[in-house]
DRENPA-3360 file (N, C-alpha, C; in nm, 2 decimals, always signed):
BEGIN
1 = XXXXXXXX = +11.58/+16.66/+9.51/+11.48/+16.71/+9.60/+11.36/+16.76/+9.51 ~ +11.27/+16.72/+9.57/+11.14/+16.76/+9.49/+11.03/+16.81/+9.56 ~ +10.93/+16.87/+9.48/+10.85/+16.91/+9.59/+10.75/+16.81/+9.74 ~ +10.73/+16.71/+9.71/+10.73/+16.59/+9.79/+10.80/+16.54/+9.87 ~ +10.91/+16.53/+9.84/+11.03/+16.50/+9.91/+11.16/+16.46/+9.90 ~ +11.25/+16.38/+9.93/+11.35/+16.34/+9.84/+11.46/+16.22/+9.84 ~ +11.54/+16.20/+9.74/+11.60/+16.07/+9.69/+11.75/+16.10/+9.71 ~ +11.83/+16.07/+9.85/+11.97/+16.04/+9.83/+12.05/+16.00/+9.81;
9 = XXXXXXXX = +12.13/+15.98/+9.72/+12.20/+15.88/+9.67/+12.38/+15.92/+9.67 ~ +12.46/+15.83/+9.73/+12.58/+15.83/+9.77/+12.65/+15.73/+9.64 ~ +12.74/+15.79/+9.60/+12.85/+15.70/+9.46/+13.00/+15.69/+9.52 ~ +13.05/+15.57/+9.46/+13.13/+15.56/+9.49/+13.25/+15.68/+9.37 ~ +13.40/+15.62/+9.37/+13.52/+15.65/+9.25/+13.42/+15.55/+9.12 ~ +13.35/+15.47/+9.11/+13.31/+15.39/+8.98/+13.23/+15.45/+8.97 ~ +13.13/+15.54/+9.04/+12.98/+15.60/+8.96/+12.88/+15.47/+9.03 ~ +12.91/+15.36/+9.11/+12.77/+15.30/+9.15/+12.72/+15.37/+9.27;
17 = XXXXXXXX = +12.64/+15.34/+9.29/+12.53/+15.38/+9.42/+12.59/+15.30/+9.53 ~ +12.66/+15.33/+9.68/+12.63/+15.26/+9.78/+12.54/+15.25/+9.88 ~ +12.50/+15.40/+9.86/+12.40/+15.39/+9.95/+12.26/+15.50/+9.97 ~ +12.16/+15.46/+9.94/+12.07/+15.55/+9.88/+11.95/+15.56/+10.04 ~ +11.86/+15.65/+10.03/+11.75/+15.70/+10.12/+11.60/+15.78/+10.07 ~ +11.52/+15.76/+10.06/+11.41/+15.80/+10.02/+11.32/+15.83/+10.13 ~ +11.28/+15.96/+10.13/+11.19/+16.03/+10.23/+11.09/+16.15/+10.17 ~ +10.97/+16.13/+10.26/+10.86/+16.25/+10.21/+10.92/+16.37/+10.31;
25 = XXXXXXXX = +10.89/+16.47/+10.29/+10.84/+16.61/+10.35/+10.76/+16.56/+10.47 ~ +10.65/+16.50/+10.42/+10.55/+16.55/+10.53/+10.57/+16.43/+10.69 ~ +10.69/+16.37/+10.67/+10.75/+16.26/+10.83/+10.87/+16.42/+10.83 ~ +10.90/+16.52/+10.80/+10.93/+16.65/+10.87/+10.94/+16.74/+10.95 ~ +10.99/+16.77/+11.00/+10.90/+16.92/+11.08/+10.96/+17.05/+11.05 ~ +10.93/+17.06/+10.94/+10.98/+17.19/+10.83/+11.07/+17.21/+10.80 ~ +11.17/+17.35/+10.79/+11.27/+17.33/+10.71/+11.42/+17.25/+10.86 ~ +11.35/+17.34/+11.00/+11.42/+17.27/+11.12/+11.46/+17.11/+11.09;
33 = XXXXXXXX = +11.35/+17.02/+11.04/+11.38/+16.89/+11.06/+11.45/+16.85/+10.91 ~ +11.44/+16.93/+10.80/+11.54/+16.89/+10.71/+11.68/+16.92/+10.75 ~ +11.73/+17.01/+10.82/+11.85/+17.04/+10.87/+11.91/+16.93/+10.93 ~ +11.84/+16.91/+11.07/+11.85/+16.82/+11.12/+11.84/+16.69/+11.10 ~ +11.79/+16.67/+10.99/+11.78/+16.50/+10.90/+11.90/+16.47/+10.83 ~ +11.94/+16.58/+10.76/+12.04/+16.57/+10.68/+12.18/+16.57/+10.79 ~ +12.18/+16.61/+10.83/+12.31/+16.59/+10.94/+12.34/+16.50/+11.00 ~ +12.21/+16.42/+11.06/+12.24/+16.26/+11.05/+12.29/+16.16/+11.03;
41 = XXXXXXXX = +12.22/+16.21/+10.84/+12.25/+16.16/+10.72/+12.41/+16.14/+10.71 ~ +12.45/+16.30/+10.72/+12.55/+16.30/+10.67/+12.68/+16.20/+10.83 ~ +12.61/+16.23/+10.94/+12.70/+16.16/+10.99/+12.76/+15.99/+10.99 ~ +12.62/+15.92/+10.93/+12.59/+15.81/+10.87/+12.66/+15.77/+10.73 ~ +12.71/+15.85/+10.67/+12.77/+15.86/+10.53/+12.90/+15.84/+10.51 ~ +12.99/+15.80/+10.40/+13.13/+15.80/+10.44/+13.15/+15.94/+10.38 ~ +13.27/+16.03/+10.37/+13.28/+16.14/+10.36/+13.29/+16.14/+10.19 ~ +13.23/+16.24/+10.14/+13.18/+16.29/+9.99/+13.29/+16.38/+9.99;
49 = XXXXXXXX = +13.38/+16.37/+9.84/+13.43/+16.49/+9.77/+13.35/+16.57/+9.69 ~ +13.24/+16.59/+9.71/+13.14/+16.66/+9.65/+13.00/+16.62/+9.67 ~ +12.92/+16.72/+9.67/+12.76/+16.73/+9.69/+12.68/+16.82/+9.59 ~ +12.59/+16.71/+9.54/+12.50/+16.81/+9.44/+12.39/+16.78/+9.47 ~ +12.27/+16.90/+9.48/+12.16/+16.94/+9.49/+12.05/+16.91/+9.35 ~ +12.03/+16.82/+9.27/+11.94/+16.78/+9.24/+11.77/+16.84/+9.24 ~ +11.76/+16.93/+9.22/+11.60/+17.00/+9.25/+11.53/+16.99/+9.13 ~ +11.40/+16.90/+9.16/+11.26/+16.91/+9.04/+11.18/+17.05/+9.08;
57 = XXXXXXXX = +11.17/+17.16/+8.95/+11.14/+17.22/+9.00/+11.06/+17.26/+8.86 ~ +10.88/+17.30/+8.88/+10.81/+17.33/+8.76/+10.86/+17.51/+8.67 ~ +10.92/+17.57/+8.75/+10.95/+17.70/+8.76/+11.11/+17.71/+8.71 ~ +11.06/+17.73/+8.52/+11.22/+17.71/+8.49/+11.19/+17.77/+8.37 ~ +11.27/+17.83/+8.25/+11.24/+17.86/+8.12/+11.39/+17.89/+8.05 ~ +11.40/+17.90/+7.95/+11.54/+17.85/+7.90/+11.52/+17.99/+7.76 ~ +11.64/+18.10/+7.79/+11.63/+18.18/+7.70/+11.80/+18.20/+7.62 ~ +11.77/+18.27/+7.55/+11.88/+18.31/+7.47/+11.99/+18.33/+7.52;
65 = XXXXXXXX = +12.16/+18.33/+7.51/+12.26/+18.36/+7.60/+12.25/+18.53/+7.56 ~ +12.23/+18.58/+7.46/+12.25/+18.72/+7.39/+12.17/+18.78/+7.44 ~ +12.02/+18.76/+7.54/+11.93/+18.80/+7.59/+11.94/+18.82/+7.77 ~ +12.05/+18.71/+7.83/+12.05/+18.65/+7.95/+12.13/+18.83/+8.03 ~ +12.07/+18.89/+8.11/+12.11/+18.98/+8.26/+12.08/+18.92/+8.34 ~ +12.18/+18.90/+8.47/+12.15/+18.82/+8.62/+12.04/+18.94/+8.67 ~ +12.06/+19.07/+8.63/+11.94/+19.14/+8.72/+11.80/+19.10/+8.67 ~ +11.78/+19.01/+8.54/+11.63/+19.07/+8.45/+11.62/+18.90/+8.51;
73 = XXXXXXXX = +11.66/+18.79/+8.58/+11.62/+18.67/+8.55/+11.46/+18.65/+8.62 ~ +11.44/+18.74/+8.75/+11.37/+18.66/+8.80/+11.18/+18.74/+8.70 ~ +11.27/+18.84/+8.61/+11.17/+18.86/+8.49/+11.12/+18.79/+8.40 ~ +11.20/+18.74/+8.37/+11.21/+18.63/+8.26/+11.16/+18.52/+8.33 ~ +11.16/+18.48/+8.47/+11.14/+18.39/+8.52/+10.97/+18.42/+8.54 ~ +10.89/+18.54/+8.62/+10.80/+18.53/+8.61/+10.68/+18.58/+8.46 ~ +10.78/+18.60/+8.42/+10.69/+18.63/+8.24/+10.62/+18.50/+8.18 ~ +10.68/+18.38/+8.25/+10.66/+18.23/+8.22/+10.56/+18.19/+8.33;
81 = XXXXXXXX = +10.59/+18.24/+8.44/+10.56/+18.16/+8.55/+10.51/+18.29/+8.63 ~ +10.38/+18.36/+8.60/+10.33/+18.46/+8.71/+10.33/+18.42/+8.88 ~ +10.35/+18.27/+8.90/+10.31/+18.25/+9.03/+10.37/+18.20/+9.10 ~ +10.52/+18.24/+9.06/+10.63/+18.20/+9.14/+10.60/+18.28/+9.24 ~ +10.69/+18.18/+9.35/+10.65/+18.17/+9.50/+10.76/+18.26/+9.54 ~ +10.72/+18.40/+9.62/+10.81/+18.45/+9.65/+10.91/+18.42/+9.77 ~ +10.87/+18.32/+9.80/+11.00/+18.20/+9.91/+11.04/+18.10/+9.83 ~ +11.10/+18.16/+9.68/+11.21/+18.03/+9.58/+11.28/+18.13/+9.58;
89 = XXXXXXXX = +11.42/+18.08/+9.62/+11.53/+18.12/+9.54/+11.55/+18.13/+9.38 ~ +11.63/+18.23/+9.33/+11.64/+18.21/+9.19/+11.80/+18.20/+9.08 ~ +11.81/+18.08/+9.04/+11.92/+18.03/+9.03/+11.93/+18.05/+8.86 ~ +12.06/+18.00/+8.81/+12.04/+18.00/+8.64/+12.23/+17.93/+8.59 ~ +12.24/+17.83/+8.49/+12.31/+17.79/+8.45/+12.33/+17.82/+8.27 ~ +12.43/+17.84/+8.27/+12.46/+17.87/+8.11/+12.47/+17.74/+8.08 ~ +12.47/+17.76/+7.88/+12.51/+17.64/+7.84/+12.56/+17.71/+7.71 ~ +12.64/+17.73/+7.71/+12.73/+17.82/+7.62/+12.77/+17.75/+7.51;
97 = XXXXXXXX = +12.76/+17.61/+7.50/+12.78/+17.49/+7.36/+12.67/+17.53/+7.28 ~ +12.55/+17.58/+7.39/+12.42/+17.56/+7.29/+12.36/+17.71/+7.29 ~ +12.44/+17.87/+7.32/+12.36/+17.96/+7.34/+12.26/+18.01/+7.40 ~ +12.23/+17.88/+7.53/+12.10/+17.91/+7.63/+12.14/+17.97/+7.79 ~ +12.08/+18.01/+7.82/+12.07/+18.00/+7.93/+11.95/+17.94/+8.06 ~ +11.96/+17.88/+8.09/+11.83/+17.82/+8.24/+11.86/+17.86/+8.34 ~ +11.69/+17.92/+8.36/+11.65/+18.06/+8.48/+11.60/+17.93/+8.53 ~ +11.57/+17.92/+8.69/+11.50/+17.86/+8.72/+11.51/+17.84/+8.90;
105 = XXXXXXXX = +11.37/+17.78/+8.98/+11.36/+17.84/+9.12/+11.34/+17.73/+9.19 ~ +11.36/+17.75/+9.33/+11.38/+17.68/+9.41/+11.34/+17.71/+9.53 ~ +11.29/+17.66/+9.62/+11.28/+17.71/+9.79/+11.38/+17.74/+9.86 ~ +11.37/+17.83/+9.87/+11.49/+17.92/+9.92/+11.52/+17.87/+10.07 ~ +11.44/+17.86/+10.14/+11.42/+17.79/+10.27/+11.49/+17.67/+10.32 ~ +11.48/+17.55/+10.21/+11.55/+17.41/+10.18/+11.67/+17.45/+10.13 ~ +11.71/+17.55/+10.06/+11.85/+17.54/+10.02/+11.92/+17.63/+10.12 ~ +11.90/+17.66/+10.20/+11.93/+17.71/+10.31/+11.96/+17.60/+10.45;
113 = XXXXXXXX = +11.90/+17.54/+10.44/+11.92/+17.45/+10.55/+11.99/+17.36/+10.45 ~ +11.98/+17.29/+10.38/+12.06/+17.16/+10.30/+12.25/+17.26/+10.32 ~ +12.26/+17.39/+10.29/+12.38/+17.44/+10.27/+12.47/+17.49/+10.42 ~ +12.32/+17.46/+10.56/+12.41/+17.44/+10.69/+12.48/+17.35/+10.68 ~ +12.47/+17.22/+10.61/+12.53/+17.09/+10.65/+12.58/+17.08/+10.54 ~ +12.60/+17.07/+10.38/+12.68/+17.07/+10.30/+12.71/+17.25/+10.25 ~ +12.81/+17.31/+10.34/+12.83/+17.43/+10.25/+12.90/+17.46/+10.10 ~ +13.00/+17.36/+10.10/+12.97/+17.37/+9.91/+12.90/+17.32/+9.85;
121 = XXXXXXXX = +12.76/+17.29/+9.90/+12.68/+17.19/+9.76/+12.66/+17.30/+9.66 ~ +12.64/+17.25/+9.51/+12.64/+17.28/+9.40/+12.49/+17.26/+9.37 ~ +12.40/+17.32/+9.30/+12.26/+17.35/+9.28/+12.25/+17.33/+9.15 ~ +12.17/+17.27/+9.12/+12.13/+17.17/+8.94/+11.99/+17.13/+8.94 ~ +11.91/+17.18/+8.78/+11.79/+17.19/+8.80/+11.80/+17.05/+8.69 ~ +11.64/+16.97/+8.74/+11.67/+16.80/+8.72/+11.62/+16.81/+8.59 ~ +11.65/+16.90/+8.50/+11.66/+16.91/+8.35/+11.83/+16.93/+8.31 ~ +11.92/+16.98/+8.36/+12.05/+16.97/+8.34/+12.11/+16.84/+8.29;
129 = XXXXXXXX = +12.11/+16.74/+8.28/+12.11/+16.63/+8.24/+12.07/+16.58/+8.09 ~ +11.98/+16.72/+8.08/+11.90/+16.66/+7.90/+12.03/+16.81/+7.88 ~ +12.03/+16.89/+7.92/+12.08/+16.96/+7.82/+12.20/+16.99/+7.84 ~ +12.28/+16.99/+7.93/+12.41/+16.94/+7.95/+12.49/+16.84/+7.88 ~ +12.44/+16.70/+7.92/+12.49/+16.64/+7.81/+12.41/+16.52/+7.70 ~ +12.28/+16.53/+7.72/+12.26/+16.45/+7.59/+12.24/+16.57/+7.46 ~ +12.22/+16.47/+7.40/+12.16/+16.56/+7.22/+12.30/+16.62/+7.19 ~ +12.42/+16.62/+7.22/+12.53/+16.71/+7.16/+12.58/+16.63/+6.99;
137 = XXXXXXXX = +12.53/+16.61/+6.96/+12.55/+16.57/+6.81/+12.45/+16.64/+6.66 ~ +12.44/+16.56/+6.57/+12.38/+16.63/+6.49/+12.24/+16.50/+6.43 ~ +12.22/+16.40/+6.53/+12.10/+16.33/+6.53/+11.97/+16.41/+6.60 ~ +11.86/+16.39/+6.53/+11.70/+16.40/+6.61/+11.71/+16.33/+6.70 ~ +11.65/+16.39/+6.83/+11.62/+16.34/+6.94/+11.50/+16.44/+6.98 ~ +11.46/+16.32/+7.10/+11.27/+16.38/+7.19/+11.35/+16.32/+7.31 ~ +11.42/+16.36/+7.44/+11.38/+16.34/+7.56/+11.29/+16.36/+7.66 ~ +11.23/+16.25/+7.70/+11.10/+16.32/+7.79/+11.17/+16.25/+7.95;
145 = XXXXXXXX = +11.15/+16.40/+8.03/+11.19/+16.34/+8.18/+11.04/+16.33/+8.23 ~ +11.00/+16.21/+8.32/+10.86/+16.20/+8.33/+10.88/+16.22/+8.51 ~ +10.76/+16.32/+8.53/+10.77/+16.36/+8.68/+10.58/+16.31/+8.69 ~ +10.59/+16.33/+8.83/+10.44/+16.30/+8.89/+10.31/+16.39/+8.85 ~ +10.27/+16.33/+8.71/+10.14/+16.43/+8.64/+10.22/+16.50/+8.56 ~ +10.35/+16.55/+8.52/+10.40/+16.61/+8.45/+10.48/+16.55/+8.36 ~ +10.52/+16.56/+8.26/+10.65/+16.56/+8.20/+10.70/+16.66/+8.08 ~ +10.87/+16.70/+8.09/+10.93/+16.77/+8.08/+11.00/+16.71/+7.92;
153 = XXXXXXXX = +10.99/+16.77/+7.80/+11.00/+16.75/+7.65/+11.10/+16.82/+7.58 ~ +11.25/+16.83/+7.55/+11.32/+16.87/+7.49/+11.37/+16.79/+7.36 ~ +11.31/+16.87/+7.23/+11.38/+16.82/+7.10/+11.45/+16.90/+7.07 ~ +11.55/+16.80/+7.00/+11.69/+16.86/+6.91/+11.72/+16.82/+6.79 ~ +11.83/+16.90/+6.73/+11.81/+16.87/+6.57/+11.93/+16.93/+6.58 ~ +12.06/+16.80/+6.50/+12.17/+16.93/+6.44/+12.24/+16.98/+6.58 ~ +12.24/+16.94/+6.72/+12.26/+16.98/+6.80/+12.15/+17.14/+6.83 ~ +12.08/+17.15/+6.80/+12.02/+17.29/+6.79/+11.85/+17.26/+6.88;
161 = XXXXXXXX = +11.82/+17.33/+6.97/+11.70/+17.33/+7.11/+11.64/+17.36/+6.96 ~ +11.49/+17.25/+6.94/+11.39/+17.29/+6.89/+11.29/+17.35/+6.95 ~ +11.27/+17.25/+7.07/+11.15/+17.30/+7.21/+11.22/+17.20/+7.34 ~ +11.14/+17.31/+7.42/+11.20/+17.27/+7.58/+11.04/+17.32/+7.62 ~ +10.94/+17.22/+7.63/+10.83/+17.25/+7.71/+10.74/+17.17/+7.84 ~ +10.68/+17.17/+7.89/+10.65/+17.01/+7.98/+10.48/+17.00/+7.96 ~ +10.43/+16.92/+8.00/+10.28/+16.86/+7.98/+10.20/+16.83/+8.05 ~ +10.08/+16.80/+8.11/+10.05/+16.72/+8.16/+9.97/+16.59/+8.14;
169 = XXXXXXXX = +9.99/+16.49/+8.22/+9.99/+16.39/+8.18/+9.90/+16.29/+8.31 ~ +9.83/+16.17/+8.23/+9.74/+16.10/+8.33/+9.78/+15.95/+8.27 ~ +9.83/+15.91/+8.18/+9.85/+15.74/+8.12/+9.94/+15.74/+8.05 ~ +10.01/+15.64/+8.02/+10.14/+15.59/+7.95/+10.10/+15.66/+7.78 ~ +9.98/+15.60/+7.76/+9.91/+15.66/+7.65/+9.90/+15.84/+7.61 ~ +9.92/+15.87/+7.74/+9.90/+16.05/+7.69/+10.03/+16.09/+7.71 ~ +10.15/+15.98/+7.72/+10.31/+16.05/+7.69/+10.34/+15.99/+7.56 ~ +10.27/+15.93/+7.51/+10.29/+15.86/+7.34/+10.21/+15.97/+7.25;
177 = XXXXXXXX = +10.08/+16.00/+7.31/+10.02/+16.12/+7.24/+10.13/+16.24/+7.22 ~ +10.13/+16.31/+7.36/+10.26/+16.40/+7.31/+10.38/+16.41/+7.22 ~ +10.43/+16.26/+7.27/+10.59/+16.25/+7.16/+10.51/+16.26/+7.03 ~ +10.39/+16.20/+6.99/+10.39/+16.19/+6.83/+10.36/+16.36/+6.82 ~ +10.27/+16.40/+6.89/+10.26/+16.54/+6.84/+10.39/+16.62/+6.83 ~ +10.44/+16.60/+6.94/+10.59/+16.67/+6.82/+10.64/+16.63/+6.74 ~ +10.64/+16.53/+6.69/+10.76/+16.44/+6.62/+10.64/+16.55/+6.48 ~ +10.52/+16.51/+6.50/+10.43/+16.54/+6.43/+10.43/+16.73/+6.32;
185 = XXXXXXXX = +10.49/+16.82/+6.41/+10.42/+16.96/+6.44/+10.61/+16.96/+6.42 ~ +10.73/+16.89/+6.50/+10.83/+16.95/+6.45/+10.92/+16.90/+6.32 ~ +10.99/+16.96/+6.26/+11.06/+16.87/+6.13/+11.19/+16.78/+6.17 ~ +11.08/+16.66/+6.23/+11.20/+16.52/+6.26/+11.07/+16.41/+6.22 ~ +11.20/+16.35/+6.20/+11.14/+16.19/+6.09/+11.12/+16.12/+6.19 ~ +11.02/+16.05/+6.22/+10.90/+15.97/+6.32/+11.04/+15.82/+6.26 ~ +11.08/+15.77/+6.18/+11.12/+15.66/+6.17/+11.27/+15.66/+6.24 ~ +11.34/+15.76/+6.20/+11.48/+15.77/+6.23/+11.48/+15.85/+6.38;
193 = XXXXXXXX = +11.41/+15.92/+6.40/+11.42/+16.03/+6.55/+11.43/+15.92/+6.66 ~ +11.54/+15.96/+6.72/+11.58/+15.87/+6.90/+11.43/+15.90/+6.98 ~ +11.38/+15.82/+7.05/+11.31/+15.86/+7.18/+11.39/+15.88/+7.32 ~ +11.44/+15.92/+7.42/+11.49/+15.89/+7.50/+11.40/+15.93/+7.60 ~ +11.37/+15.84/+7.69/+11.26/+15.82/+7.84/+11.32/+15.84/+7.99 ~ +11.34/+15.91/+8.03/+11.37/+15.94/+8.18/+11.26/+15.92/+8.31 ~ +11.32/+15.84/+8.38/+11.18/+15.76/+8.52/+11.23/+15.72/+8.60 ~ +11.15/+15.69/+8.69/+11.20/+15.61/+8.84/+11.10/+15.53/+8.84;
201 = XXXXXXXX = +11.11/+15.46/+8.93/+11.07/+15.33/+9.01/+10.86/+15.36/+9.02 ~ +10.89/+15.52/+9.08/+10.74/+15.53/+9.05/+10.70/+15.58/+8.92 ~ +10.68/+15.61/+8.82/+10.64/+15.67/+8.76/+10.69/+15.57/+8.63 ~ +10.73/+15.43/+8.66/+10.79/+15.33/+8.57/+10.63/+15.23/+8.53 ~ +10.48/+15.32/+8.51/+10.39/+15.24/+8.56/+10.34/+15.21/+8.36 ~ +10.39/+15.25/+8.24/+10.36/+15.22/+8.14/+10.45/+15.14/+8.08 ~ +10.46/+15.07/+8.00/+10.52/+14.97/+7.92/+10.64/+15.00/+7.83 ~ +10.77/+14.95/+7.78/+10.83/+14.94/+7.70/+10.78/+14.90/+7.57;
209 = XXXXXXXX = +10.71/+14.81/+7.54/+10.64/+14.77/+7.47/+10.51/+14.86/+7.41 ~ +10.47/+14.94/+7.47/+10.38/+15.07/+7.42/+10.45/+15.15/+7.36 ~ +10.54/+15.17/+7.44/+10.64/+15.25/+7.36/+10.69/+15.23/+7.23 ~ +10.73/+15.15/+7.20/+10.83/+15.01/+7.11/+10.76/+15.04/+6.96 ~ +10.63/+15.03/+7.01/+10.50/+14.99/+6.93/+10.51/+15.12/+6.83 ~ +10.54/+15.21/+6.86/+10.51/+15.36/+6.82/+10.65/+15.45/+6.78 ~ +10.77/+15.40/+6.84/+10.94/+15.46/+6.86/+10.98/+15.34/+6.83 ~ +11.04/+15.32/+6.67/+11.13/+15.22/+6.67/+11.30/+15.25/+6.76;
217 = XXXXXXXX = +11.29/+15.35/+6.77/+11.47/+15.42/+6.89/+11.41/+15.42/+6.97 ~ +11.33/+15.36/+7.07/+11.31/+15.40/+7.20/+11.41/+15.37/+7.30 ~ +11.46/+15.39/+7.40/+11.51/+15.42/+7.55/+11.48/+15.44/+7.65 ~ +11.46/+15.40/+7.74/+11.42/+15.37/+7.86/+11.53/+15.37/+7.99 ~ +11.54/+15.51/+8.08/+11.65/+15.53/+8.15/+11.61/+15.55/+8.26 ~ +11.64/+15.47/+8.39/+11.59/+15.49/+8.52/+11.65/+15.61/+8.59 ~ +11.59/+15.69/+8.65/+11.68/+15.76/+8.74/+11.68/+15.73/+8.87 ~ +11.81/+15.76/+8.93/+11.96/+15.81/+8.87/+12.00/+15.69/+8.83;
225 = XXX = +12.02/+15.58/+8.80/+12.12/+15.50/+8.78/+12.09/+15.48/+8.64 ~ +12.02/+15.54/+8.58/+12.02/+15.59/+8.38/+12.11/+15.71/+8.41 ~ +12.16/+15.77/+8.48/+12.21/+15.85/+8.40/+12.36/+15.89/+8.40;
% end
């Protein structure tokens, strides 16, 4: 789910896709017609042993575990982000491999109606993926998850968060600018450091070959079926 709209995707016991759906917000009629969309949906579906909530969400910041109170999050949350929306919910996942924790927010309104119709879904911010489970080794890595005008930049080293920051962005070109400036500004070797590229179908509008050109480790992962 994203702020635009969103991408459902049904897996089988193997992990393929059988059956996927893509919709905007605004063919809607507020949080009523997401309710009522999704129930549909689901009666259309074969039955799920589980449901996860997927949310792109710019309102997120990743602190210390030694620092982390459930009462101080939505502090820490707006100390980053003065203009969170006081109709987000405020959610947070440990990552206790790596000493962090991720604060981060959501429309409270959508997760409210998505949880009439799936009441155990599970809530995951569409950065959990980079730091959950890639980079767990002791190689350099740059993951960039690329969103609409935005993208989201986590390097590692040694298994250890160097930066977790996002950008904005207008050409294929100003997400090559970025990677070099870190690769540039943090202490990882431009020859040996992995690239790893996170995208969909839309935002698939720059080249492998630009890339190539610049990242001898480049990767190129569609979502979801990169991941």
């Amino acid at each position: 789910m994203h702020p635009d709209g969103f991408s459902l995707f049904v897996y089988n016991e193997n992990e393929e896709i059988i059956s996927s759906v893509q919709q905007t917000h605004e063919n809607l009629a507020g949080h009523a017609g997401i309710e009522e969309l999704f129930s549909a949906l689901q009666a259309s579906q074969p039955a799920c042993q589980s449901v996860t909530l997927i949310v792109e969400s710019e309102y997120y910041t990743l602190i210390p575990e030694a620092l982390f109170k459930p009462e101080k999050n939505e502090d820490f949350l707006r100390l980053h982000h003065p203009a969170l929306p006081g109709s987000h919910q405020i959610f947070h996942t440990h990552y206790k491999h790596r000493g962090y924790v991720l604060i981060y927010a959501f429309d409270k309104h959508i997760i409210k109606s998505l949880r009439a119709v799936y009441p155990l879904m599970t809530v995951q911010h569409h950065l959990h993926q980079l730091l959950e489970e890639e980079h767990q080794g002791k190689e350099e890595k740059i993951a960039v998850w690329v969103r609409s005008k935005q993208i989201d930049c986590l390097a590692c080293q040694n298994n250890s968060i160097l930066l977790l920051n996002n950008y904005q962005y207008q050409t294929g070109e100003d997400i090559v600018y970025h990677v070099l400036n870190m690769l540039h500004h943090l202490p990882l070797n431009h020859e040996t450091a992995g690239v790893e590229i996170y995208r969909d179908d839309n935002t698939a509008f720059f080249s492998e070959k630009l890339l190539k050109d610049y990242f001898p480790h480049v990767k190129c992962k569609n979502i979801p079926s990169g991941l």
